[in-house]
C-alpha positions as CSV (number, residue, x, y, z in Angstrom):
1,X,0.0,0.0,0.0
2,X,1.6,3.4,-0.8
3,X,2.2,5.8,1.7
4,X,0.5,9.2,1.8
5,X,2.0,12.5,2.7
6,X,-0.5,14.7,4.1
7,X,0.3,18.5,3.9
8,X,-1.1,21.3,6.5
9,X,-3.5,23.7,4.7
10,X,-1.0,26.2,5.7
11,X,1.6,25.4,4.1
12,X,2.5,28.1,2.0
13,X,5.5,28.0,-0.6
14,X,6.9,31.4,-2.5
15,X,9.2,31.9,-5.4
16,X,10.3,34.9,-7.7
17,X,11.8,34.4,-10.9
18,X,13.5,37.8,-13.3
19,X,13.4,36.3,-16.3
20,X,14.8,37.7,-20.2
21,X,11.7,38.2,-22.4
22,X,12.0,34.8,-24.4
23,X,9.7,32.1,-25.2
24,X,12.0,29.9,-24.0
25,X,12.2,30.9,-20.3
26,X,8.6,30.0,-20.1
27,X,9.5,26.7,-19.6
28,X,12.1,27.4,-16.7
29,X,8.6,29.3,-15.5
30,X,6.5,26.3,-16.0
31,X,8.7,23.9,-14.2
32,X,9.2,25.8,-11.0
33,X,5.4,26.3,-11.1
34,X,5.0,22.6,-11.1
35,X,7.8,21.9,-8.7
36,X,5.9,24.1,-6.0
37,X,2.8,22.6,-6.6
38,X,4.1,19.5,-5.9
39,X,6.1,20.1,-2.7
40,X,3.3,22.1,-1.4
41,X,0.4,19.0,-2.3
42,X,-1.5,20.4,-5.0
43,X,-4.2,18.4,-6.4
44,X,-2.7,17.3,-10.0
45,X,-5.8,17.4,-11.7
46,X,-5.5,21.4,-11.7
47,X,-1.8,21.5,-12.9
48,X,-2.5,21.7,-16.8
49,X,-5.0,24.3,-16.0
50,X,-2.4,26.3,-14.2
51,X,0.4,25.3,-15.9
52,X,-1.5,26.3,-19.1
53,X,-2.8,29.9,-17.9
54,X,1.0,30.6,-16.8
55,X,2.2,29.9,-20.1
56,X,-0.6,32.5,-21.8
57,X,0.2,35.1,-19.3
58,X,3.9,34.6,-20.2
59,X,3.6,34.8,-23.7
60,X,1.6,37.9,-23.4
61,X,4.5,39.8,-21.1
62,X,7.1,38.6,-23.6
63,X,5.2,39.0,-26.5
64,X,3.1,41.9,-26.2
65,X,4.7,43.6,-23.2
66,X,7.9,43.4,-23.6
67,X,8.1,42.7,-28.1
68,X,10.4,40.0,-27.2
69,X,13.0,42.2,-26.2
70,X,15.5,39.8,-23.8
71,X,16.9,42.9,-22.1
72,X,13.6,43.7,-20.9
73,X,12.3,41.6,-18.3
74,X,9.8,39.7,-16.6
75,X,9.1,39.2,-13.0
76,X,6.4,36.4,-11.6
77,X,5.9,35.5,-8.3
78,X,4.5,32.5,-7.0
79,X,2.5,32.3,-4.0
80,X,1.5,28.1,-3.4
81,X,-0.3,26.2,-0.8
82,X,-2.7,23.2,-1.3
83,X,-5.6,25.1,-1.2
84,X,-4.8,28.1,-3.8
85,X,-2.1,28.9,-6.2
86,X,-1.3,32.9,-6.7
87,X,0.8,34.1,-9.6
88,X,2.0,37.8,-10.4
89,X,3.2,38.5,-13.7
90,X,4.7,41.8,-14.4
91,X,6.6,43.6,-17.8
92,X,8.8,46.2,-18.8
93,X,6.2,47.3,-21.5
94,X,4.2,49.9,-22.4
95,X,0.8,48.7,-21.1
96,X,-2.9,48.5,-22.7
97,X,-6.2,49.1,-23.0
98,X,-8.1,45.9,-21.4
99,X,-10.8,47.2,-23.4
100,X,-9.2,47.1,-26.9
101,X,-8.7,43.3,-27.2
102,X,-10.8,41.6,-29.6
103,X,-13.6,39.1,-27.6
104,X,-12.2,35.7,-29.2
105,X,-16.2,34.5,-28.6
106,X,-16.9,36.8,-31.3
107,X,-17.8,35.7,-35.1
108,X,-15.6,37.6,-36.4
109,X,-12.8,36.5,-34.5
110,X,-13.3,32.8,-34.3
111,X,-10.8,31.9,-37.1
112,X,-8.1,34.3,-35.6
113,X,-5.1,32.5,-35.2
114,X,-4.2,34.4,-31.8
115,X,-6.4,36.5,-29.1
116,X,-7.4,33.7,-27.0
117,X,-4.5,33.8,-24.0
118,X,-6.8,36.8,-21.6
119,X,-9.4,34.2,-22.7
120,X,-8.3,31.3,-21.4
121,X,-6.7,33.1,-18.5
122,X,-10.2,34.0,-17.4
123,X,-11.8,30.4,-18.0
124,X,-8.6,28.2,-16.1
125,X,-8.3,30.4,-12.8
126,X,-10.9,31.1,-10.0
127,X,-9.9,35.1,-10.5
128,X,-7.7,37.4,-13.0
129,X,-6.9,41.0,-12.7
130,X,-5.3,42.6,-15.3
131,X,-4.0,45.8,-14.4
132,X,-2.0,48.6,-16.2
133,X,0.5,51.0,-14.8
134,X,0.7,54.8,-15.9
135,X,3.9,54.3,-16.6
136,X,3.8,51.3,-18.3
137,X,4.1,47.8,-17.6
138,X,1.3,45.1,-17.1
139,X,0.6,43.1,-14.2
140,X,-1.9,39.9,-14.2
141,X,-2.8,38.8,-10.5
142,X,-4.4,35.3,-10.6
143,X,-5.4,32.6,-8.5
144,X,-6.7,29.4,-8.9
145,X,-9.0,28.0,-5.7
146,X,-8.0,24.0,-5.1
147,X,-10.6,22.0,-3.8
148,X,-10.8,24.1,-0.6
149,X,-11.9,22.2,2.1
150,X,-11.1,18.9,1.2
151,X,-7.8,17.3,2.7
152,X,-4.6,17.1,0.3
153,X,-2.5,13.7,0.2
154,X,0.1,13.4,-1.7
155,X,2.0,9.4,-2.6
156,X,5.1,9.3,-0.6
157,X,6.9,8.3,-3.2
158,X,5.9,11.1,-5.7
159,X,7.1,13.8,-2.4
């Protein structure tokens, strides 16, 4: 029989990452995301929904934010506990206008080839906020609720 490893609700893990706005650092992004979520207990039937918003945010700050510039940068921070996982994304960039991004639910836009990652953000996680500075920059705040409530075992051997 396989030993379980049950974690405290309180358990809270935090990380920062600074990383050079390339698609390739979203995986370094991705993996500590998952690494938290398992030492903090996480249920892994939320990870691809995380795991997925994370990489939309991401390419958004690199893409959008930033124009895929590797000097400028983007910071995330990771707030994890087997209850909720938090994630902060911020660019260098110029900012937006929430309101001028196309509705991907539209006719119109249903063939588009991009304009789904605010989207999917908004559909994966309990919460987003989207937020522009005056000087520039983005910031997306969201949190995904897990199974609160309900206690969180983990198999030993996947600790």
């Amino acid at each position: 029989m396989p030993k379980t490893k049950t974690v405290s609700a309180k358990t809270s893990l935090r990380s920062h990452l600074v990383l050079g706005s390339l698609f390739e650092n979203i995986e370094v992004a991705e993996r500590t995301l998952v690494d938290l979520c398992n030492e903090a207990g996480c249920p892994s039937d939320d990870e691809y929904w995380l795991v997925t918003a994370l990489r939309e945010a991401l390419a958004n700050a690199a893409k959008h934010g930033n124009k895929l510039n590797p000097a400028l940068k983007v910071d995330i921070d990771y707030t994890v506990n087997p209850d909720r996982v938090e994630i902060r994304i911020l660019d260098e960039g110029q900012g937006f206008d929430l309101n001028d991004v196309p509705d991907p639910t539209d006719a119109a836009n249903l063939l588009r080839p991009s304009g789904r990652g605010i989207f999917y953000m908004n559909q994966f996680m309990s919460h987003v906020d989207i937020t522009c500075g005056q000087g520039g920059g983005t910031e997306v705040f969201m949190y995904r609720d897990l199974n609160p409530g309900e206690p969180v075992t983990q198999d030993a051997g996947e600790a």
